[in-house]
Every structure is written in structure tokens, then in C-alpha cells.
MARLUM-390417 format. One line per field, with one value per residue: x, z, y of N, C-alpha, C, O, CB in turn. Coordinates in steps of 0.02 Angstrom, whole numbers, padded with zeros to 5 digits. Last residue first. Glycine has a CB too. Layout:
! MARLUM-390417
n_x = c(X,...)
n_z = c(Z,...)
n_y = c(Y,...)
ca_x = c(X,...)
ca_z = c(Z,...)
ca_y = c(Y,...)
c_x = c(X,...)
c_z = c(Z,...)
c_y = c(Y,...)
o_x = c(X,...)
o_z = c(Z,...)
o_y = c(Y,...)
cb_x = c(X,...)
cb_z = c(Z,...)
cb_y = c(Y,...)
END
This chain:
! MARLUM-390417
n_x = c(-01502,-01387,-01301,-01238,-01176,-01078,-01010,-00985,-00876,-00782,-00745,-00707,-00587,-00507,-00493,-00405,-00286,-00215,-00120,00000,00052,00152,00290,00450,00572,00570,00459,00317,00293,00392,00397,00358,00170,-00009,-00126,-00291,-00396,-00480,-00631,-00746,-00900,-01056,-01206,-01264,-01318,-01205,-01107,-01074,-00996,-00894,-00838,-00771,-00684,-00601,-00558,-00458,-00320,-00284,-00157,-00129,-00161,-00314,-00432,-00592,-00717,-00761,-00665,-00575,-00605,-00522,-00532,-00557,-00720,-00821,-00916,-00868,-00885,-01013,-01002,-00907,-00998,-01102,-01029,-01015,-01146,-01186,-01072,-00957,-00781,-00686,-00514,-00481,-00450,-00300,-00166,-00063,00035,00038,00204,00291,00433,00538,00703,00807,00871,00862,00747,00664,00657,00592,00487,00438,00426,00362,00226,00217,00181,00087,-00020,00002,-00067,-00204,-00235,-00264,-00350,-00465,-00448,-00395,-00274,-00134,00014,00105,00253,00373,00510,00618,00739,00840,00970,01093,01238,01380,01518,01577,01512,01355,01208,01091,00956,00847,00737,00590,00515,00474,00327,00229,00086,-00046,-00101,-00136,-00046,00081,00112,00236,00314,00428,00551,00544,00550,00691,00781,00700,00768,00888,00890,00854,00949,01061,01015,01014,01097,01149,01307,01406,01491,01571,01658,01779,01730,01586,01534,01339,01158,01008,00881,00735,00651,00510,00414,00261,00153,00039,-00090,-00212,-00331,-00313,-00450,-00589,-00725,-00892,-01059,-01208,-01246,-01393)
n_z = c(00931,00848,00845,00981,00960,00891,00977,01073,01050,00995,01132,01198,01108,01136,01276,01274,01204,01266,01338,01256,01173,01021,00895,00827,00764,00654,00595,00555,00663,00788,00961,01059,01074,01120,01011,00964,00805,00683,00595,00465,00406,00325,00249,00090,-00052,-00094,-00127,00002,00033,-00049,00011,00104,00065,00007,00132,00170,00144,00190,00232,00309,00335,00391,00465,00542,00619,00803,00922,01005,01156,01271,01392,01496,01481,01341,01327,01199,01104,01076,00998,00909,00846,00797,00711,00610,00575,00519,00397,00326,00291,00157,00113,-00073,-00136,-00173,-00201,-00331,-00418,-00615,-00687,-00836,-00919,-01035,-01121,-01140,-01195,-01108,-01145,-01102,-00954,-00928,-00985,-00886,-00768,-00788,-00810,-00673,-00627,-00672,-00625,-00504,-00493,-00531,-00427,-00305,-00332,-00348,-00209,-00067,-00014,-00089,-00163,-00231,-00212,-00330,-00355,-00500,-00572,-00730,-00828,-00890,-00850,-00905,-00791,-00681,-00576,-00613,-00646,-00599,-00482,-00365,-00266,-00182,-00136,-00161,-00151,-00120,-00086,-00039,00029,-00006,00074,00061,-00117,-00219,-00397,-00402,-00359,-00358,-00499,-00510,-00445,-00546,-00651,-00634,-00593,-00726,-00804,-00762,-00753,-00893,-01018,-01161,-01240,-01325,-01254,-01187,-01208,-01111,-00998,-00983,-01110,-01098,-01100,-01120,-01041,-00945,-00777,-00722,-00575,-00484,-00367,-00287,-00239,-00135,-00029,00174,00276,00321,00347,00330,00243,00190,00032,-00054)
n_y = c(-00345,-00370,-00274,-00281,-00417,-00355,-00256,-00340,-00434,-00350,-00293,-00406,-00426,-00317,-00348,-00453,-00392,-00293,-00380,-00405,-00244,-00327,-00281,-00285,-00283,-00279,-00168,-00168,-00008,00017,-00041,-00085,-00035,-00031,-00027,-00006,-00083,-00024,-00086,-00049,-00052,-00077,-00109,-00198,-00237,-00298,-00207,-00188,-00331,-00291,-00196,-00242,-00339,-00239,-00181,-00282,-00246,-00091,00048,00189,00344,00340,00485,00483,00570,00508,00444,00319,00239,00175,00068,00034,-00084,-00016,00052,00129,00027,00047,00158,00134,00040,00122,00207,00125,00087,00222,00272,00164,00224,00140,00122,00108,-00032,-00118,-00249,-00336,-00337,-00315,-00275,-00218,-00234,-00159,-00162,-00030,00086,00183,00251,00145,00149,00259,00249,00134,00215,00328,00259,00217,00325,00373,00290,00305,00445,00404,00297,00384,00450,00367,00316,00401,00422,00339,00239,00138,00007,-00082,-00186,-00228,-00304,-00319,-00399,-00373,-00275,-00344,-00381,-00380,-00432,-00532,-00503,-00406,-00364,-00285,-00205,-00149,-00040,00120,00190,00340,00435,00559,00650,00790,00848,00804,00730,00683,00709,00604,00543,00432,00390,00445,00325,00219,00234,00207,00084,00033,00053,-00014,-00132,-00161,-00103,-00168,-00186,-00129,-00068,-00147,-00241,-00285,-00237,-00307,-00405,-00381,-00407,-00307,-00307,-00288,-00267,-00269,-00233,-00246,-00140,-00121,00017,00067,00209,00202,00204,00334,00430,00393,00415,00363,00286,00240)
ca_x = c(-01548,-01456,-01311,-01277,-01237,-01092,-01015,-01029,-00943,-00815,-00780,-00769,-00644,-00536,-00516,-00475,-00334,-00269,-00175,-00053,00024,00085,00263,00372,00572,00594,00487,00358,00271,00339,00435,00402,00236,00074,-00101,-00237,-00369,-00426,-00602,-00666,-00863,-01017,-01167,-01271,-01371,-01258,-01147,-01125,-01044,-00956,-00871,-00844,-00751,-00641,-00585,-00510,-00383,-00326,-00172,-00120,-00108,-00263,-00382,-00494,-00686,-00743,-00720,-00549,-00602,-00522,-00529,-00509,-00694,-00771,-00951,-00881,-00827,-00992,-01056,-00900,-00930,-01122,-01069,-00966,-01095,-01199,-01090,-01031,-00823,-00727,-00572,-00478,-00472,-00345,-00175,-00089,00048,00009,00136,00228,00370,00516,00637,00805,00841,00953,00805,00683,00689,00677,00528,00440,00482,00403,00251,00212,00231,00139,00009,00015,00008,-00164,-00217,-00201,-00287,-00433,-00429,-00457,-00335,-00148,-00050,00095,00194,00337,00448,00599,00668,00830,00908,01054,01164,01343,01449,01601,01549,01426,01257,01131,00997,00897,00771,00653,00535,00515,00396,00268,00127,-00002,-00092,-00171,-00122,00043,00103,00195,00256,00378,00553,00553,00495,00627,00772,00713,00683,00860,00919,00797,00889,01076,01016,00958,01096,01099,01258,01370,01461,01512,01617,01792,01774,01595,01572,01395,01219,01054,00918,00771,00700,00556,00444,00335,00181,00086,-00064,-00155,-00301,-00302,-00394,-00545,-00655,-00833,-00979,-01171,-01228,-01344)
ca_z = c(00972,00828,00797,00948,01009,00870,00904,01094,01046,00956,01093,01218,01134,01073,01269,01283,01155,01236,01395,01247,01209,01051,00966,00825,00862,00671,00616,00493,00594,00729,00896,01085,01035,01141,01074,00969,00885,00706,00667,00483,00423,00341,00259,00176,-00006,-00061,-00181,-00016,00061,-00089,-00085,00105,00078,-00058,00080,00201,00088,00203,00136,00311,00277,00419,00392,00575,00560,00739,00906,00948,01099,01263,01312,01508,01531,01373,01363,01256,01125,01106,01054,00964,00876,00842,00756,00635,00597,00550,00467,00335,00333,00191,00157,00003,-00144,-00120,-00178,-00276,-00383,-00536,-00668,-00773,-00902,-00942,-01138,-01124,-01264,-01129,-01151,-01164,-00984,-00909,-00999,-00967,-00793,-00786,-00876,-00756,-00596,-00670,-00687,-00507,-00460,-00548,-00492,-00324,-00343,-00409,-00279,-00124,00020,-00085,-00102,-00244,-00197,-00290,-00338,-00421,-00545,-00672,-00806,-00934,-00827,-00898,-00836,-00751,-00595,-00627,-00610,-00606,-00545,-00394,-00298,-00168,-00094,-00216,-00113,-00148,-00057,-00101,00068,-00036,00069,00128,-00045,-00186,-00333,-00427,-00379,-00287,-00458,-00541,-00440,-00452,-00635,-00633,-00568,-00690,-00831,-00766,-00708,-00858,-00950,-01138,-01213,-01342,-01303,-01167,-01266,-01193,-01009,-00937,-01056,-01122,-01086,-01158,-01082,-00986,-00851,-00735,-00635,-00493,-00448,-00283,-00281,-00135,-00079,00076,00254,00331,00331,00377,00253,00232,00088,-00043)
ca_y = c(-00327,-00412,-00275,-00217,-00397,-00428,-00249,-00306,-00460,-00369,-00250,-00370,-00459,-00319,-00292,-00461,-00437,-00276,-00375,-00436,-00278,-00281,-00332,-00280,-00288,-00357,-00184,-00196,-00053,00040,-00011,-00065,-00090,-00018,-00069,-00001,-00085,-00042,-00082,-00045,-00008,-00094,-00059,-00191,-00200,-00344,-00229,-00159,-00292,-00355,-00188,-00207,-00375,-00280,-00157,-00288,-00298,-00140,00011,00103,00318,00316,00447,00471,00525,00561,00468,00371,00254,00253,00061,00034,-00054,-00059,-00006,00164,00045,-00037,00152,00185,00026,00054,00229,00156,00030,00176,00304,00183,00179,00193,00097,00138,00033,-00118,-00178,-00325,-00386,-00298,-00327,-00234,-00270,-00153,-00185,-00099,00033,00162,00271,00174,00086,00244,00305,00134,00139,00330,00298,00164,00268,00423,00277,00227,00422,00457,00306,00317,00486,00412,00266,00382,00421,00375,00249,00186,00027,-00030,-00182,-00187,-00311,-00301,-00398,-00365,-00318,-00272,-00404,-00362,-00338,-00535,-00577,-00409,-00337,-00333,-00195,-00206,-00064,00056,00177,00294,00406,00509,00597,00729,00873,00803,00792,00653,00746,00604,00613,00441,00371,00460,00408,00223,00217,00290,00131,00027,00097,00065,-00106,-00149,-00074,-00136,-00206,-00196,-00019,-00116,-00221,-00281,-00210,-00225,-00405,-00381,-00435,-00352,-00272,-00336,-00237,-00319,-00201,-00278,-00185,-00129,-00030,00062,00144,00226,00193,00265,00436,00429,00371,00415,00255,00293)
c_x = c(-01586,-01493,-01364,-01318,-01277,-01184,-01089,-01059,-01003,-00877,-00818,-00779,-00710,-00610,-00551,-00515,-00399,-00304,-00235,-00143,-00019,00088,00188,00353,00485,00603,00517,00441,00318,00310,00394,00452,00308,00116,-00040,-00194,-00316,-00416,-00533,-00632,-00796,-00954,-01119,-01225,-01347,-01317,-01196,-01142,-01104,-01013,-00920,-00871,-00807,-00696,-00623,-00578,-00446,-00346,-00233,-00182,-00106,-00226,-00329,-00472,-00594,-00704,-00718,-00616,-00613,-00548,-00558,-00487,-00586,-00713,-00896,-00903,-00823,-00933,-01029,-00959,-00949,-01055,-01083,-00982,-01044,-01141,-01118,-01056,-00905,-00789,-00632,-00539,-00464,-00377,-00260,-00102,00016,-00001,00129,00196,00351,00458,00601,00720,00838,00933,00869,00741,00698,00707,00603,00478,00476,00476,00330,00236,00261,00208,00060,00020,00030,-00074,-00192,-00187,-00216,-00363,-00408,-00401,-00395,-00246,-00078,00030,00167,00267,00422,00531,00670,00763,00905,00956,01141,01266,01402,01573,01557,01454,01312,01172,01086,00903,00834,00672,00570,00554,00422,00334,00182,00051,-00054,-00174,-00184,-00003,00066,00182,00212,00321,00485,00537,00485,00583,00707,00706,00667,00802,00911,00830,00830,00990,01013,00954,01054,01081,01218,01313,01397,01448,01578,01745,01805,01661,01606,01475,01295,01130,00967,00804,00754,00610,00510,00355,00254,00121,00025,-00134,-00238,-00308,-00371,-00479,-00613,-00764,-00963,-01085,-01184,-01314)
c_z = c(00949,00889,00793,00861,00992,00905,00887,01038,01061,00983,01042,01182,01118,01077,01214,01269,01206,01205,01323,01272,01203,01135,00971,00869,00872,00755,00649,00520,00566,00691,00857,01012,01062,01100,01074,01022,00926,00794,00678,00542,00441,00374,00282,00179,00063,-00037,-00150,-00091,00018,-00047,-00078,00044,00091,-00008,00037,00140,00121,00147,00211,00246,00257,00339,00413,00490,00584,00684,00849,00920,01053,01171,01304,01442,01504,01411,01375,01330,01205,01128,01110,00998,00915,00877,00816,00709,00608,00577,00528,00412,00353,00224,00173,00045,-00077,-00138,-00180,-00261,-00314,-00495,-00609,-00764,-00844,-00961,-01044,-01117,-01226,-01176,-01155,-01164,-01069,-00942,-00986,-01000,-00845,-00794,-00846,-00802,-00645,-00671,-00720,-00595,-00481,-00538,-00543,-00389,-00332,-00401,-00333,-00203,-00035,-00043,-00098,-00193,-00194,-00254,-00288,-00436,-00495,-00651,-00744,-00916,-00870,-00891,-00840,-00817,-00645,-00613,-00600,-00607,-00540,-00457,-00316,-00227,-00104,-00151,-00165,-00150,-00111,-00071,00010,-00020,00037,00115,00000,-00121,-00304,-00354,-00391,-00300,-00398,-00516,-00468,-00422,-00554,-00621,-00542,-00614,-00775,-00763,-00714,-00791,-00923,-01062,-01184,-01290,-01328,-01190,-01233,-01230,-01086,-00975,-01064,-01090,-01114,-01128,-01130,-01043,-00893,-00818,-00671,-00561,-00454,-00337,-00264,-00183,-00084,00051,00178,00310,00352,00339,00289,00238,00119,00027)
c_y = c(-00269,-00366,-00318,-00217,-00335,-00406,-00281,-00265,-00389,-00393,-00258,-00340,-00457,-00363,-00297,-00407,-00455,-00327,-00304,-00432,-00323,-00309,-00293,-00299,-00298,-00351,-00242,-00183,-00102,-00008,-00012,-00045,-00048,-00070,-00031,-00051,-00070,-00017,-00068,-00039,-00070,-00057,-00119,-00122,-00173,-00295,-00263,-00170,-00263,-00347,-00235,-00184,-00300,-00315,-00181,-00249,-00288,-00175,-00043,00084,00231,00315,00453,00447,00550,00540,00527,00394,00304,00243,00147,00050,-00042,-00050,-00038,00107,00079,-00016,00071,00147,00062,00045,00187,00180,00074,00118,00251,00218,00208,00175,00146,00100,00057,-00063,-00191,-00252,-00374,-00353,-00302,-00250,-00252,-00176,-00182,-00101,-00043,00096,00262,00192,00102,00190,00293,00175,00128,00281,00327,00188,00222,00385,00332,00227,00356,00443,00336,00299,00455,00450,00320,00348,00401,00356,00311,00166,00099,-00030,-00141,-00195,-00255,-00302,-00375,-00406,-00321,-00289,-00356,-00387,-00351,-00448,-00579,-00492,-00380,-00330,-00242,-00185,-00141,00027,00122,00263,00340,00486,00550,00667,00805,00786,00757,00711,00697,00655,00650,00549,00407,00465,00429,00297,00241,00308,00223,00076,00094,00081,-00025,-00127,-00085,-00145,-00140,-00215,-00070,-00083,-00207,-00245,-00216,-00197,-00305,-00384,-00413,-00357,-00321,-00303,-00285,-00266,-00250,-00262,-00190,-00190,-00059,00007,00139,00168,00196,00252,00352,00394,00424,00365,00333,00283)
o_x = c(-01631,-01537,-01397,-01351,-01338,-01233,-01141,-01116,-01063,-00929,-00864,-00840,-00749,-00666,-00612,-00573,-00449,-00356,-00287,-00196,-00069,00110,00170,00387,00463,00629,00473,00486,00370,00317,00343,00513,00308,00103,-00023,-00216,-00280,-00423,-00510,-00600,-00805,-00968,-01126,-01210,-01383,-01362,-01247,-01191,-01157,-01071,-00978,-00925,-00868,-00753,-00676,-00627,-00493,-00382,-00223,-00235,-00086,-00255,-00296,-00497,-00560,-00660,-00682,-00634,-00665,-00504,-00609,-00427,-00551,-00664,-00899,-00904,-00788,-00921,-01034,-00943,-00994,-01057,-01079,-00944,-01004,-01088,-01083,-01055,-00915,-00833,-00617,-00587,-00441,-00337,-00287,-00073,00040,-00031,00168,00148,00387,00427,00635,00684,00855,00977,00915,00788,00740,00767,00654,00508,00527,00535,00362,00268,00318,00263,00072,00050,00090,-00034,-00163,-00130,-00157,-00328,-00353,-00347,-00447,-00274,-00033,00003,00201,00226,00433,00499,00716,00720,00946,00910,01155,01240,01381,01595,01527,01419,01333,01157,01125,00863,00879,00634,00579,00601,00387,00387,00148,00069,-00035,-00219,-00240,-00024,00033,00227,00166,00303,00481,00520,00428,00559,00663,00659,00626,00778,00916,00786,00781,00970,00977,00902,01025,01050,01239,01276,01344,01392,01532,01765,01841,01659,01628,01476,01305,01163,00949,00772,00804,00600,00558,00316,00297,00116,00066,-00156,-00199,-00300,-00410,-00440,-00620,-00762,-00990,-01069,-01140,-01351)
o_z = c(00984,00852,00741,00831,00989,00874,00873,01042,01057,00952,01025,01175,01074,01060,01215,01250,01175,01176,01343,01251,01168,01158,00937,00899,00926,00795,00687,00478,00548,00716,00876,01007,01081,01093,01023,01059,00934,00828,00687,00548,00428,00356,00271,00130,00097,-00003,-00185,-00114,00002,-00070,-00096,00036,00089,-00032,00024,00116,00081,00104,00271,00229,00202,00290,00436,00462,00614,00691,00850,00881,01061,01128,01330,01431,01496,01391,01414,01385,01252,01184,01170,01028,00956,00939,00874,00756,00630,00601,00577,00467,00385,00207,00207,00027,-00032,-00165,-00186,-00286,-00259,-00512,-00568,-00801,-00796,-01008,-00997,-01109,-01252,-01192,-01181,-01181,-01099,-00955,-01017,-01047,-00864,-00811,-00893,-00843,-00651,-00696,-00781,-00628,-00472,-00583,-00590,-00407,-00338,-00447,-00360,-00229,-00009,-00042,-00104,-00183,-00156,-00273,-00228,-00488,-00457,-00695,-00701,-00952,-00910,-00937,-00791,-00872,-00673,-00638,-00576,-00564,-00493,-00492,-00274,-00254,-00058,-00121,-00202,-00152,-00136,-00022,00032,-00036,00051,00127,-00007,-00085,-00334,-00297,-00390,-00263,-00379,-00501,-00425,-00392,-00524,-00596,-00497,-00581,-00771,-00720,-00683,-00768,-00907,-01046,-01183,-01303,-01348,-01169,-01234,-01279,-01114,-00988,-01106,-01033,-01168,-01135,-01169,-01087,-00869,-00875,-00635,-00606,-00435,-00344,-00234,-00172,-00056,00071,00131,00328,00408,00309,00292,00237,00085,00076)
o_y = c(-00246,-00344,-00315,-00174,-00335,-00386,-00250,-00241,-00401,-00381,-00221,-00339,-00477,-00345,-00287,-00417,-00473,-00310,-00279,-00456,-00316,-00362,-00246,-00340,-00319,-00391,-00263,-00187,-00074,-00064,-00042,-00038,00010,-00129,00000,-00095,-00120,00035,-00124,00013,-00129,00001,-00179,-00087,-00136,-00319,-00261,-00140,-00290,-00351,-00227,-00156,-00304,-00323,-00154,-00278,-00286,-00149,-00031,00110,00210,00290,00499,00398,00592,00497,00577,00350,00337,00241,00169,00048,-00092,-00018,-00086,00135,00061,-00040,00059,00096,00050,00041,00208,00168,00032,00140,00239,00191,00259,00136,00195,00067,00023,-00025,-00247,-00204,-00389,-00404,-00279,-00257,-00265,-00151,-00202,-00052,-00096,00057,00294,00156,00068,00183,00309,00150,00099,00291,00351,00155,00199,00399,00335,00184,00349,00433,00310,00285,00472,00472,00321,00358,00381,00301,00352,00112,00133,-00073,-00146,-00206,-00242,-00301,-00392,-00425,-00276,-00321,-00326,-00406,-00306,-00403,-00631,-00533,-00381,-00299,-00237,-00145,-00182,00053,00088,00294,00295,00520,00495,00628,00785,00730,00706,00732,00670,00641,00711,00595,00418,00520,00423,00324,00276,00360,00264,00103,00130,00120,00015,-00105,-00034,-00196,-00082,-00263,-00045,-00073,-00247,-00214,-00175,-00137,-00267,-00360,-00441,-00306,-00365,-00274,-00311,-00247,-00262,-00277,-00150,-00251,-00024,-00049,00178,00111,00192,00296,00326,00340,00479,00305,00359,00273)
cb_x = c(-01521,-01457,-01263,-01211,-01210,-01025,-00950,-01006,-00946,-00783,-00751,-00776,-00646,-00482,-00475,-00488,-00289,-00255,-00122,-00024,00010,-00011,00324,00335,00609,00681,00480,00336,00257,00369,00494,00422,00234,00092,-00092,-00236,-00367,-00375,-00611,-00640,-00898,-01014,-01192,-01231,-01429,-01225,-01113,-01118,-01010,-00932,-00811,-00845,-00742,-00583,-00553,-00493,-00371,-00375,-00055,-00148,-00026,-00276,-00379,-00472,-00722,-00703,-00748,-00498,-00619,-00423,-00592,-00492,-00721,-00752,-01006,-00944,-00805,-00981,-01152,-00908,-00862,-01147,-01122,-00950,-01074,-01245,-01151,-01072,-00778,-00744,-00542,-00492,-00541,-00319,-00136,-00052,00116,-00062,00142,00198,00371,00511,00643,00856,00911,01019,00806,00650,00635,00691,00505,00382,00474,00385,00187,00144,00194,00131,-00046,-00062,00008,-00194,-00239,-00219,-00291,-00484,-00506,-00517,-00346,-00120,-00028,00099,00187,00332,00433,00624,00649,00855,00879,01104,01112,01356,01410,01665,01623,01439,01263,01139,01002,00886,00777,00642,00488,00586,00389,00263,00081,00028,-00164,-00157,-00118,00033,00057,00223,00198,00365,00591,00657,00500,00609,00830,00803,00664,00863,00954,00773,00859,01126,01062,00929,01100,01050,01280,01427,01521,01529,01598,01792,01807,01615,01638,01384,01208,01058,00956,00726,00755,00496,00474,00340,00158,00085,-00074,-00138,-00319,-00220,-00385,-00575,-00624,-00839,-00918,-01225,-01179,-01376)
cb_z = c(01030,00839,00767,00945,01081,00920,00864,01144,01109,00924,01076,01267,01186,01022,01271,01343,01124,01197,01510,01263,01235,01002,01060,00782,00917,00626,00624,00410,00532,00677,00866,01141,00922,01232,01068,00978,00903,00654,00700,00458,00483,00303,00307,00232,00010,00007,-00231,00002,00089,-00086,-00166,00148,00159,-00112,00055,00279,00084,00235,00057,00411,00307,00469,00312,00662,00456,00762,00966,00883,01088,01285,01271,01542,01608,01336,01326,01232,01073,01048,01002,00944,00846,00794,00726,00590,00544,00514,00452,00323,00403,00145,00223,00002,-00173,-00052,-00236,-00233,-00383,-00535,-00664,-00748,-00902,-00889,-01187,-01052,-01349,-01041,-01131,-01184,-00967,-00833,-00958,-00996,-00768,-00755,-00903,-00790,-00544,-00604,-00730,-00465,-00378,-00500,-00506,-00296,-00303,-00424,-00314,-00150,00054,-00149,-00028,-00318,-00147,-00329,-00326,-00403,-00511,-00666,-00811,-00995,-00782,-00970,-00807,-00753,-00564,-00716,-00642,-00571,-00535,-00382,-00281,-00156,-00057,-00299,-00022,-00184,00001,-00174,00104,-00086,00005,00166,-00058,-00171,-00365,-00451,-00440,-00253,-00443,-00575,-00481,-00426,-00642,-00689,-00605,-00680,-00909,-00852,-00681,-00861,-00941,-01178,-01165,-01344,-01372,-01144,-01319,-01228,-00960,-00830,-01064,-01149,-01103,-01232,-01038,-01010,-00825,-00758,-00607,-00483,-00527,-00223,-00355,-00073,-00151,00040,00278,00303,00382,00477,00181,00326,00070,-00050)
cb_y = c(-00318,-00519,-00283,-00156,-00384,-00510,-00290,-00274,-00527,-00405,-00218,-00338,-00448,-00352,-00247,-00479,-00519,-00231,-00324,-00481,-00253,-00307,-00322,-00307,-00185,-00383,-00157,-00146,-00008,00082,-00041,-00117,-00091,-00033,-00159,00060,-00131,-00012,-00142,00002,00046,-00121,00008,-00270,-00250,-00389,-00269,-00097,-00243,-00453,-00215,-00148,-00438,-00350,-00140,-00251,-00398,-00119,-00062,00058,00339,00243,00479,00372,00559,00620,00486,00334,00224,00302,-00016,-00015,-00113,-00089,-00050,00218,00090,-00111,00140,00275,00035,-00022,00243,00207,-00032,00156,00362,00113,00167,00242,00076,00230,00040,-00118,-00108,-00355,-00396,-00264,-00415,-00218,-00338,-00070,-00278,-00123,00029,00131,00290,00223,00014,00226,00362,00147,00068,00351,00375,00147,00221,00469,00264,00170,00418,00517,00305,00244,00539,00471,00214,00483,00495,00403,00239,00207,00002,00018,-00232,-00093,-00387,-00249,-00454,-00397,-00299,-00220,-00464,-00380,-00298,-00568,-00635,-00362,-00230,-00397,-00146,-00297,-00055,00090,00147,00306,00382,00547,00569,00721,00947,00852,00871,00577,00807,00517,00617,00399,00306,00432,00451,00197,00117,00323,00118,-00068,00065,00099,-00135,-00196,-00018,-00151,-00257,-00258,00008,-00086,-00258,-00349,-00226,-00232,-00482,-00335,-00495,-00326,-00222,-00390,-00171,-00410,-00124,-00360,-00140,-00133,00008,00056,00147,00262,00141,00215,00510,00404,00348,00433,00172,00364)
END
């Protein structure tokens, strides 16, 4: 039985493919099937879908293509989402809300929608112990303020699956994130860190590393 503290969400992320049927936009529209139209609405929909504070759910359609020609009535479209939330069951919940909605959309104007999973993560959760050892190694490093008490971060981690295999192994395990100054957010093209935190990280790992055989 493993004590835990609070960590990072789960998180899926699947690619949606709409396949309709081809027609020319101005002789025979009536003749074709809308994959753009259907994956379009998919879009609205998805974005429409109860996501709250409280639960931390989260979902984004973050690419979107379609189409070869204006005056060609699509007859293939792709997007690709990511659904998130603090624990797996309620990523799931949402990820197949997500599914039954691109299927719904793609009915309706009679174009055919394939999904595939293209990745994602259970949540992170971190074993009291080894959580504990940080802070404690943390506190030992000169100029390093560290974050004490369970912390839930919205950020998705693969990391996750190595502490599964972890504790299928018998061990505990926990989740480091290191801060630093950026002169802009996330997944931004200005991105940056301070560099003068990487010794810092350093020290913290080896002292991790050290707390752990003595």
C-alpha cells in the first residue's frame, strides 16, 4: 500500500481522420460528403464539452486540415486532440465524451471518422517517502526555495509509466519538477530557462541520489 501526495494529470491524445466523399462545390454539391464540414463542427462540439475548474479536465484540438481544392467539396479531414484531467478515471470519462462526439459529427453529414491513439500518460502520483527525501535534499541547497506540501500540476508526464513499473517492482517513487525563470510560457518560440538553475538541479539530484543509500 503505497501513502501518495498530489502530482501531475493524466492525459490522452488522439488523431481523428474524416473521410467523406468528393464533389465539384458548384456543379454537384448535393453529391458529396463534407469532411471538413463534419469535422468543423466536431471542433465546436468538442470545445463545448463540460470541462471545470474543480475537476481540473481539460481539452484542446490542437491541429486541424482538410481539404484540396475551394471548389472541391472535402472529402478528407484530420484533427488532433488532447483530453486531461487529475486522475485517469476522469480522463476517461472526457476522452470518451470526445469520441462519441467525432463519431456523432461525422454521422450526421454521412462521412466515415477513424480514431487513433497517439499517446498520453496516467497521472503522476507521488509516494510520500521519496517525496519527502527531496524536500529534505532540497532544503541543503544553497539559493533553492523549495515548494513543500502536495502541489497538482495541470502538466501531462510519460514519466508516469516508469513509476508504474516502479511499483509493480515493489518500489516507491515520486516526480521532480525544477523551477527556473523564462522570459515566456510554455511551448512558446521565445522559450528559454535560466541557465544558473542547472547546477542547482545538480546538487539536488545528487543529494536525492546520496539520501537514498546512506
Amino acid at each position: 500500500m503505497h501513502g501518495s501526495t498530489e502530482g501531475l494529470s493524466a492525459s490522452t491524445k488522439k488523431r481523428a481522420v474524416f473521410i467523406g466523399r468528393a464533389a465539384h462545390a458548384g456543379m454537384d454539391p448535393e453529391n458529396g460528403a463534407n469532411a471538413l464540414l463534419a469535422a468543423a463542427g466536431a471542433v465546436v462540439r468538442l470545445h463545448g464539452l463540460p470541462q471545470y475548474a474543480g475537476d481540473g479536465s481539460r481539452l484542446n484540438v490542437g491541429t486541424f486540415t482538410a481539404g484540396s481544392a475551394p471548389n472541391v467539396v472535402a472529402d478528407r479531414a484530420e484533427l488532433t486532440l488532447e483530453t486531461r484531467a487529475p486522475d485517469s478515471v476522469t480522463e476517461v470519462r472526457l476522452a470518451d465524451a470526445a469520441e462519441s462526439t467525432l463519431r456523432t459529427a461525422g454521422a450526421g453529414l454521412g462521412v466515415e471518422v477513424s480514431i487513433e491513439s497517439i499517446g498520453g500518460a496516467p497521472e503522476v502520483v507521488c509516494d510520500e517517502e521519496p517525496a519527502e527525501r527531496v524536500v529534505n535534499a532540497a532544503l541543503g541547497v544553497a539559493g533553492l526555495a523549495p515548494a513543500i506540501g502536495p502541489h497538482l500540476d495541470s502538466g501531462s508526464e510519460d514519466a508516469s509509466w516508469l513509476l508504474e513499473r516502479v511499483r509493480e517492482g515493489g518500489g516507491d517513487g515520486t516526480y521532480i519538477a525544477f523551477g527556473s525563470s523564462s522570459p515566456s510560457g510554455h511551448h512558446s518560440s521565445t522559450f528559454d530557462l535560466d541557465e544558473a538553475a542547472l547546477p542547482m538541479a545538480v546538487e539536488l539530484l545528487e543529494g536525492v541520489a546520496r539520501a537514498g543509500v546512506c
